[in-house]
KELO-383353 format. One record per atom (N, C-alpha, C, CB): atom name; residue number from 1; x negated, y negated, z. Coordinates in steps of 0.05 Angstrom, whole numbers, plus 32768, in hexadecimal, padded with zeros to 4 digits. Each point is the difference from the previous one (the first is absolute). Glycine has a CB too. Layout:
residues N
<site a="CA" k="NUM" xx="X" yy="Y" zz="Z"/>
...
//
This chain:
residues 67
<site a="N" k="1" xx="7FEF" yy="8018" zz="8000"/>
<site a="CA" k="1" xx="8011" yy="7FE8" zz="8000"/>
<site a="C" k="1" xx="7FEE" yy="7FE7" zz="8000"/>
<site a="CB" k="1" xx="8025" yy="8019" zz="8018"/>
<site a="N" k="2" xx="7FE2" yy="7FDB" zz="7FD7"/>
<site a="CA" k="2" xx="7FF2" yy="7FE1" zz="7FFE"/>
<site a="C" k="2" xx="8001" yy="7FF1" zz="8016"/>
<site a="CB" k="2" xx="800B" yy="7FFC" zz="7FD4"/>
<site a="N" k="3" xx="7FE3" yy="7FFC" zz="8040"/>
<site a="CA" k="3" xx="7FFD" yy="7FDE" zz="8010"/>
<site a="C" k="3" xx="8013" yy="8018" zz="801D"/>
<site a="CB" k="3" xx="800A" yy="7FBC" zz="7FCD"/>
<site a="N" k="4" xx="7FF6" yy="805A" zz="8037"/>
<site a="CA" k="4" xx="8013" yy="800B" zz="8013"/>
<site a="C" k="4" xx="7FEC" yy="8020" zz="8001"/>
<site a="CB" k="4" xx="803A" yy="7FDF" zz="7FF0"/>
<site a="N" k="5" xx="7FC9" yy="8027" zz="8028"/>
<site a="CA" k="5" xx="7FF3" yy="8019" zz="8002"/>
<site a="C" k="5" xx="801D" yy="8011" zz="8014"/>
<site a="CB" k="5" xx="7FBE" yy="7FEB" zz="7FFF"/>
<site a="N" k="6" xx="8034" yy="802D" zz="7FFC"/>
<site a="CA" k="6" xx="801A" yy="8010" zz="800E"/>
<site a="C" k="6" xx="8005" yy="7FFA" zz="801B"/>
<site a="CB" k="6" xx="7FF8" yy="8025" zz="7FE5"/>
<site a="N" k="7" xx="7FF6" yy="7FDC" zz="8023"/>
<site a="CA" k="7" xx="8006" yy="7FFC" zz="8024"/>
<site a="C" k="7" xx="8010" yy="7FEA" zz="800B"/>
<site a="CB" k="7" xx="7FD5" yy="8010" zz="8004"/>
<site a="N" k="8" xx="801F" yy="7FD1" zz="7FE9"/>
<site a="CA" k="8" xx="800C" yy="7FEF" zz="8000"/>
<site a="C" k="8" xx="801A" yy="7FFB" zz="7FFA"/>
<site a="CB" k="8" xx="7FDD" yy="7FFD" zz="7FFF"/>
<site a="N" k="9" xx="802C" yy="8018" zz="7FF0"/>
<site a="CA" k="9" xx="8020" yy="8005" zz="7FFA"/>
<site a="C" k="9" xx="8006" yy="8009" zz="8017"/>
<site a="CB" k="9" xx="8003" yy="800C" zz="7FD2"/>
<site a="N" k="10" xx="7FF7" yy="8008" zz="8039"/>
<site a="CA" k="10" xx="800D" yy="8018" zz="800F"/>
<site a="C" k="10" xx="8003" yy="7FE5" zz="801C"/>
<site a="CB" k="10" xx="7FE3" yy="8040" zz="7FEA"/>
<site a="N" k="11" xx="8005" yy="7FA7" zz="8018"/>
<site a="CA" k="11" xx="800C" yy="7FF5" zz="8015"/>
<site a="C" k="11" xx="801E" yy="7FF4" zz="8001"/>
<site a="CB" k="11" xx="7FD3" yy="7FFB" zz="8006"/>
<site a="N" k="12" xx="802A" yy="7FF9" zz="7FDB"/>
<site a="CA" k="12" xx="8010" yy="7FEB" zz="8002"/>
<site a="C" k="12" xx="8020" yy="8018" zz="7FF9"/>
<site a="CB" k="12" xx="7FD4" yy="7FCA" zz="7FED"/>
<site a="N" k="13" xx="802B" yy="8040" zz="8006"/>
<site a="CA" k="13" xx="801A" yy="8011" zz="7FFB"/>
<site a="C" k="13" xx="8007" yy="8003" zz="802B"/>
<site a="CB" k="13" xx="7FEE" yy="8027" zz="7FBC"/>
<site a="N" k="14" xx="8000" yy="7FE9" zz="804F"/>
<site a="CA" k="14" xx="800C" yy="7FFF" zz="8020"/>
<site a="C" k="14" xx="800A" yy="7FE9" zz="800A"/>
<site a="CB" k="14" xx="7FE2" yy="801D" zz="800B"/>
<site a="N" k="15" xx="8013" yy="7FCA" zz="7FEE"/>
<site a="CA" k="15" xx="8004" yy="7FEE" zz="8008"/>
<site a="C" k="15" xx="801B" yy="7FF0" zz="7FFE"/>
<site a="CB" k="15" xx="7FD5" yy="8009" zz="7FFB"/>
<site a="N" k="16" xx="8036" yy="7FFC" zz="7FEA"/>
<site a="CA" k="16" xx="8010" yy="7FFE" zz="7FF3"/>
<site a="C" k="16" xx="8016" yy="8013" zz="800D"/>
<site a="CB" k="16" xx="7FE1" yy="7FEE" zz="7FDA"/>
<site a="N" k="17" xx="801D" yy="802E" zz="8017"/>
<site a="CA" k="17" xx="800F" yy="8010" zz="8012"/>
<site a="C" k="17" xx="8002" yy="8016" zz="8014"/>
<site a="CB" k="17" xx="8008" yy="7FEE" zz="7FE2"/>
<site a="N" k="18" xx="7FF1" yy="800E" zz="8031"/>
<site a="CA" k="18" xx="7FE9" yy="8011" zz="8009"/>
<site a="C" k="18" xx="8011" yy="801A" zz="8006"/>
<site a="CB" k="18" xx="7FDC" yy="7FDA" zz="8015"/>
<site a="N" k="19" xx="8036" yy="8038" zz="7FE6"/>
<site a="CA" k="19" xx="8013" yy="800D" zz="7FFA"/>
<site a="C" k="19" xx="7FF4" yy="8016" zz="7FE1"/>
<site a="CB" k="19" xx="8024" yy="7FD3" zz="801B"/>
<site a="N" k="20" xx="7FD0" yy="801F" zz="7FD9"/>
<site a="CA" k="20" xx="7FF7" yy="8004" zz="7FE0"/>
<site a="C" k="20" xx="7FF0" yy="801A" zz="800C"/>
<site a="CB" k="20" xx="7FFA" yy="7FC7" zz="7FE0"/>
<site a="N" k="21" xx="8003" yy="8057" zz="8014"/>
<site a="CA" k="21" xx="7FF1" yy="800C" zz="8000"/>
<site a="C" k="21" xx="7FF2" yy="7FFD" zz="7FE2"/>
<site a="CB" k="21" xx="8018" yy="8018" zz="8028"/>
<site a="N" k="22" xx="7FC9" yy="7FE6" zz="7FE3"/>
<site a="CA" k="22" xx="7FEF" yy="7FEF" zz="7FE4"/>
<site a="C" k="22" xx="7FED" yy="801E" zz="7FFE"/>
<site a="CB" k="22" xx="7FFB" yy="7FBC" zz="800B"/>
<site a="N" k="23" xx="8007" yy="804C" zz="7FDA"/>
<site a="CA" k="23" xx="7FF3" yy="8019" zz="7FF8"/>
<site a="C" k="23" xx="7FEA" yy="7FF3" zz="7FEE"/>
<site a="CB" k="23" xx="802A" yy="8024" zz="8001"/>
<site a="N" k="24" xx="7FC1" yy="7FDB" zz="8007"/>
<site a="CA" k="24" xx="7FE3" yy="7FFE" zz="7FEE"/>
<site a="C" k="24" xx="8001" yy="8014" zz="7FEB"/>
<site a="CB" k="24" xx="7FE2" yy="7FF1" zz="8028"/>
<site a="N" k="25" xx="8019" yy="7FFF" zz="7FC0"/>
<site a="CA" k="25" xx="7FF1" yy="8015" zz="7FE4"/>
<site a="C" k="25" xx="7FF1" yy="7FF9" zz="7FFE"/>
<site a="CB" k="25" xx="8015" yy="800C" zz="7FE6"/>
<site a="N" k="26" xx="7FCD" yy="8001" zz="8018"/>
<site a="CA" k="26" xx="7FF1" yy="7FF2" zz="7FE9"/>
<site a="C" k="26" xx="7FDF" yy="8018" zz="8001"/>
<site a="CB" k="26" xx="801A" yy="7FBC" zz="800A"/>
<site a="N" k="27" xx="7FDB" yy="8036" zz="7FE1"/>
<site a="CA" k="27" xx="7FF6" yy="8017" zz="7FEB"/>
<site a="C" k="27" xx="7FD6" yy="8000" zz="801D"/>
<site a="CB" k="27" xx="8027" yy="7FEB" zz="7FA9"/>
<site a="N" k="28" xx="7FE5" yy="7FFE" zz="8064"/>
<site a="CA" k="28" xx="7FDB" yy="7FFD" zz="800F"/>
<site a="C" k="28" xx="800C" yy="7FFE" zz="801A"/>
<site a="CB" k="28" xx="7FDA" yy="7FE0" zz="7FDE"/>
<site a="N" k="29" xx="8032" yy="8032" zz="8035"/>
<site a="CA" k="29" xx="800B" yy="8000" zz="8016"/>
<site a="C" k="29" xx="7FE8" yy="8010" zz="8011"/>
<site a="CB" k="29" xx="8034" yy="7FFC" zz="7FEF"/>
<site a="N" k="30" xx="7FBA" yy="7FFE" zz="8025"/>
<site a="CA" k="30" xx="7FE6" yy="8004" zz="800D"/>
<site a="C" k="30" xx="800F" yy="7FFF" zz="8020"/>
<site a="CB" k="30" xx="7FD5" yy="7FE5" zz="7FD7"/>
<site a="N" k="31" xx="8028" yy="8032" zz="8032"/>
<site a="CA" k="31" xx="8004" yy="8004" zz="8027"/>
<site a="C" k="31" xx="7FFE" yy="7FEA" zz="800A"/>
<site a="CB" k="31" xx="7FEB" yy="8028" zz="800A"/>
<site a="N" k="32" xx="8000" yy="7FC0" zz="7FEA"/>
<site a="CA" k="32" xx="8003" yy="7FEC" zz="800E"/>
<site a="C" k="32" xx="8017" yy="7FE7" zz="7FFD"/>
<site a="CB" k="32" xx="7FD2" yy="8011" zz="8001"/>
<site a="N" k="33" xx="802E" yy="7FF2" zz="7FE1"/>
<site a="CA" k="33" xx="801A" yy="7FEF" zz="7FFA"/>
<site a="C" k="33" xx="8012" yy="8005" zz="800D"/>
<site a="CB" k="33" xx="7FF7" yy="7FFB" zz="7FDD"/>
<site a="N" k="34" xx="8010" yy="8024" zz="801F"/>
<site a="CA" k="34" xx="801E" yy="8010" zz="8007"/>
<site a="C" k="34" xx="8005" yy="7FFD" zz="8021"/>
<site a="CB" k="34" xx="7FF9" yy="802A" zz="7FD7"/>
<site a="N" k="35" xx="7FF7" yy="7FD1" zz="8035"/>
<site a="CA" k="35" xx="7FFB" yy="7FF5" zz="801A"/>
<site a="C" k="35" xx="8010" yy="7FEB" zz="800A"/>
<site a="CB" k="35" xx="7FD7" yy="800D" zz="7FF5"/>
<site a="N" k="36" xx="801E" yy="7FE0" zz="7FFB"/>
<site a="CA" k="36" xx="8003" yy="7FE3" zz="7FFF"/>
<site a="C" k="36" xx="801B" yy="8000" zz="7FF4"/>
<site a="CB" k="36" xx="7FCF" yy="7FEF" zz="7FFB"/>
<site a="N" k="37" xx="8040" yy="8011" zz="7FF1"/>
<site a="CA" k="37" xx="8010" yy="8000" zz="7FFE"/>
<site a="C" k="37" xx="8019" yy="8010" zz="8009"/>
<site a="CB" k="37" xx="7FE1" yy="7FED" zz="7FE8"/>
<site a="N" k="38" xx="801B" yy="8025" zz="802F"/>
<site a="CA" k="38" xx="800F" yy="800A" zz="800B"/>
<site a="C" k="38" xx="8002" yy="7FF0" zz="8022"/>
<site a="CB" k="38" xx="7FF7" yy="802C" zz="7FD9"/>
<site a="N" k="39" xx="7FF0" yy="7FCC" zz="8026"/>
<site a="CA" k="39" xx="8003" yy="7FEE" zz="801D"/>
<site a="C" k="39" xx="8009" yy="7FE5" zz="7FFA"/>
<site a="CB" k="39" xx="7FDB" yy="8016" zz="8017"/>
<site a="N" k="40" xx="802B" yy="7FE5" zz="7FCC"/>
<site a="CA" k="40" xx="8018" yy="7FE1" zz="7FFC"/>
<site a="C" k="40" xx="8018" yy="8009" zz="7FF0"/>
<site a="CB" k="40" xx="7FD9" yy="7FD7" zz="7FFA"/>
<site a="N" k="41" xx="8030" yy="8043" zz="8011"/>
<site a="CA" k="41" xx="801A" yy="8001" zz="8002"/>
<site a="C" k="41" xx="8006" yy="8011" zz="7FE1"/>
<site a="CB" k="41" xx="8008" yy="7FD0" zz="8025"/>
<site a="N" k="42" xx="7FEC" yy="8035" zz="7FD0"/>
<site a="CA" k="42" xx="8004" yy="8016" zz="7FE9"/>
<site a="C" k="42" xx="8009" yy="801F" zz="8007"/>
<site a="CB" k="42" xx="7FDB" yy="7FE4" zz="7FE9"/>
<site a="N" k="43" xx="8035" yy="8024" zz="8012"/>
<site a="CA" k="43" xx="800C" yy="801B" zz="800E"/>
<site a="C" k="43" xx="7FEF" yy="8012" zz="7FF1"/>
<site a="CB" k="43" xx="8035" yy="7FF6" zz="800C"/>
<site a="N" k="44" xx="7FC1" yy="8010" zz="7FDE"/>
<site a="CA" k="44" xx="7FEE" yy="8018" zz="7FF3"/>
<site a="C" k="44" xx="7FEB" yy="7FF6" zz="7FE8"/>
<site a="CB" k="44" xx="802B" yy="8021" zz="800B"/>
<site a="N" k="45" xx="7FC9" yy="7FEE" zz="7FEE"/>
<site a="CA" k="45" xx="7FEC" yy="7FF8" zz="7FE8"/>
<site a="C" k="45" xx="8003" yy="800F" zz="7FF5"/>
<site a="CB" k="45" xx="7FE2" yy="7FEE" zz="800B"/>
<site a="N" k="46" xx="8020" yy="8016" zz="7FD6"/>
<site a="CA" k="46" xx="8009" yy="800A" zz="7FED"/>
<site a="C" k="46" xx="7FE4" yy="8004" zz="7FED"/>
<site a="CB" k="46" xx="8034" yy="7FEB" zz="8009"/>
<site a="N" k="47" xx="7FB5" yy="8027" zz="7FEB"/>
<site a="CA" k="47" xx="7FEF" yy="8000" zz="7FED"/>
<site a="C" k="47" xx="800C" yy="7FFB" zz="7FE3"/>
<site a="CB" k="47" xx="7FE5" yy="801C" zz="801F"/>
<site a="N" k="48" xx="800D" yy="7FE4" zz="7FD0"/>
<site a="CA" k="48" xx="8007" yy="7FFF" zz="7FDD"/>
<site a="C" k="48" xx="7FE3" yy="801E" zz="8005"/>
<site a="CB" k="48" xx="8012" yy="7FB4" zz="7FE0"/>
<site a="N" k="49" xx="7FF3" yy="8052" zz="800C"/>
<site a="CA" k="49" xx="801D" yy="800B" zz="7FF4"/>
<site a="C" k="49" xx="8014" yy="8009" zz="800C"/>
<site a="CB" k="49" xx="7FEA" yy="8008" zz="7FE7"/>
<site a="N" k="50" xx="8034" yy="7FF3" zz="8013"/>
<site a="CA" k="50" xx="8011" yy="8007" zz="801B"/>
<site a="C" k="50" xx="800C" yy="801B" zz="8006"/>
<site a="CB" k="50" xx="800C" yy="7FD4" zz="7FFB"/>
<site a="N" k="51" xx="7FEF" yy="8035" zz="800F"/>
<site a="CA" k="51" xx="800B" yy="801F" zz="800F"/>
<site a="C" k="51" xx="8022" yy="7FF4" zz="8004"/>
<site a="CB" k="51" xx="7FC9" yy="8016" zz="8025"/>
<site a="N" k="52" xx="803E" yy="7FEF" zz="7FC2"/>
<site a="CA" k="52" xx="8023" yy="7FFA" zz="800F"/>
<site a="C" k="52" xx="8009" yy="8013" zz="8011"/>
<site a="CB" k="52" xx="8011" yy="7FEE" zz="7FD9"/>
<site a="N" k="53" xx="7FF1" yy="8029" zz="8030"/>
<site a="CA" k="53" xx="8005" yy="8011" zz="801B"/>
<site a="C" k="53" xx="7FFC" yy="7FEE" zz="8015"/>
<site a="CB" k="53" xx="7FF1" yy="802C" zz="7FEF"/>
<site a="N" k="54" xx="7FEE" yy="7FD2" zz="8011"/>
<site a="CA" k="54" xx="7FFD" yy="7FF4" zz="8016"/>
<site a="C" k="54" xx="800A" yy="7FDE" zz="7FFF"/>
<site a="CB" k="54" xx="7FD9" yy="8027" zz="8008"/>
<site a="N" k="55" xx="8027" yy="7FCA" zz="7FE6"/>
<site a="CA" k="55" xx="8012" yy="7FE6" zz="7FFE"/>
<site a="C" k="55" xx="801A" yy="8003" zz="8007"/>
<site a="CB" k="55" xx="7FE8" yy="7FF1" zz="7FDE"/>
<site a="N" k="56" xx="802D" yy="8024" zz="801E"/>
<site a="CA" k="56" xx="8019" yy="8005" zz="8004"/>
<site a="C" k="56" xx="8002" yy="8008" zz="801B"/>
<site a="CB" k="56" xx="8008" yy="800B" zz="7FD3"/>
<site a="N" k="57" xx="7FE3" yy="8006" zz="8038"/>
<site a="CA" k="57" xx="7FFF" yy="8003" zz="801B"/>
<site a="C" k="57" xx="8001" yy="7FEC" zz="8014"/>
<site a="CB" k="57" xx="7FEB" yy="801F" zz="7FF0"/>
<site a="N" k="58" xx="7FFF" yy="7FCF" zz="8011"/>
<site a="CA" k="58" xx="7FFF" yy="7FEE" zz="8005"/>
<site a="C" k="58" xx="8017" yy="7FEB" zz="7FFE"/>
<site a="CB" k="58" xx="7FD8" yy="8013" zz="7FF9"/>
<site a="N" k="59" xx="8036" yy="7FDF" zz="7FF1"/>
<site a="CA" k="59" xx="8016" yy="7FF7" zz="8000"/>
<site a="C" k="59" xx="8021" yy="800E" zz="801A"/>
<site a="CB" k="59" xx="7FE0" yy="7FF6" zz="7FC6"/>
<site a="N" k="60" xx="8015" yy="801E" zz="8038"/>
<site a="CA" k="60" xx="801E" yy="8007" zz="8013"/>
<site a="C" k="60" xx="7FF7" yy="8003" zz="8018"/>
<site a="CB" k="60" xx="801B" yy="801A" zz="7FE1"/>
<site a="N" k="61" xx="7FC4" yy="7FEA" zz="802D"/>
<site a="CA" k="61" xx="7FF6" yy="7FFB" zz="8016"/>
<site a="C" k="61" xx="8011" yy="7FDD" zz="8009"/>
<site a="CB" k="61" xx="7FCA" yy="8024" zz="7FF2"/>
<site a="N" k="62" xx="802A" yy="7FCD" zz="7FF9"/>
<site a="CA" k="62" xx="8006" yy="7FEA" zz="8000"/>
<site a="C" k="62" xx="8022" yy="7FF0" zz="800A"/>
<site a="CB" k="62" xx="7FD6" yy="800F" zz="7FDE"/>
<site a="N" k="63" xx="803B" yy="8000" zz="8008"/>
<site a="CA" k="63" xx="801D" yy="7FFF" zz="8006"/>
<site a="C" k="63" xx="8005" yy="800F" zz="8019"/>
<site a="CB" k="63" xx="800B" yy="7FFC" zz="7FD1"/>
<site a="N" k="64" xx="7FED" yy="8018" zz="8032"/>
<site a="CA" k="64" xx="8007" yy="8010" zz="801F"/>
<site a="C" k="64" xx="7FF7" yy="7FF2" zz="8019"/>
<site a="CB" k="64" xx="7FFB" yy="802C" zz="7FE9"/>
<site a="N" k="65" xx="7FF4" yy="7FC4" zz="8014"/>
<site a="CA" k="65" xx="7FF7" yy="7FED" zz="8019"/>
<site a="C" k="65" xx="8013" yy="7FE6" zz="8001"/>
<site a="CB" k="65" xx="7FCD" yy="800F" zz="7FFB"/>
<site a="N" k="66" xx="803D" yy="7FE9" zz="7FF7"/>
<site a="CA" k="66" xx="8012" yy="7FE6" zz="7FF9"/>
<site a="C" k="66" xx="8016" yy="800C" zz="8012"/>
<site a="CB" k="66" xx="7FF4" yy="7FEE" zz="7FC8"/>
<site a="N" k="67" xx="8015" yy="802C" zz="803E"/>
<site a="CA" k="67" xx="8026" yy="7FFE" zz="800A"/>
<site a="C" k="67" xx="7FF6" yy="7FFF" zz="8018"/>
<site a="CB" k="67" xx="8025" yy="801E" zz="7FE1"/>
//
């Protein structure tokens, strides 16, 4: 993303709504990032290439924590 990095989303989306379960994609996700962006409020990290099982998994972890 141009002038915006993920983390910095993942703040401002909480911030905004902090309700939002925020699922990280992306293709350079490092233990340390995935870290970081789970300690500002990102519910999971997602790699490229995407394992949809495990993306679909994840999504209803997600919805199942919401009720």
């Amino acid at each position: 993303m141009p002038r915006l990095t993920g983390d910095e989303l993942v703040k401002m989306i909480k911030a905004w709504r902090p309700q939002i379960h925020v699922i990280m994609v992306s293709a350079n996700i490092t233990p340390e990032i995935k870290e970081e962006c789970l300690q500002n409020g990102a519910f999971d990290c997602v790699c490229k290439p995407i394992d949809f099982r495990h993306l679909k998994e994840t999504i209803q972890k997600a919805l199942a924590s919401s009720t």
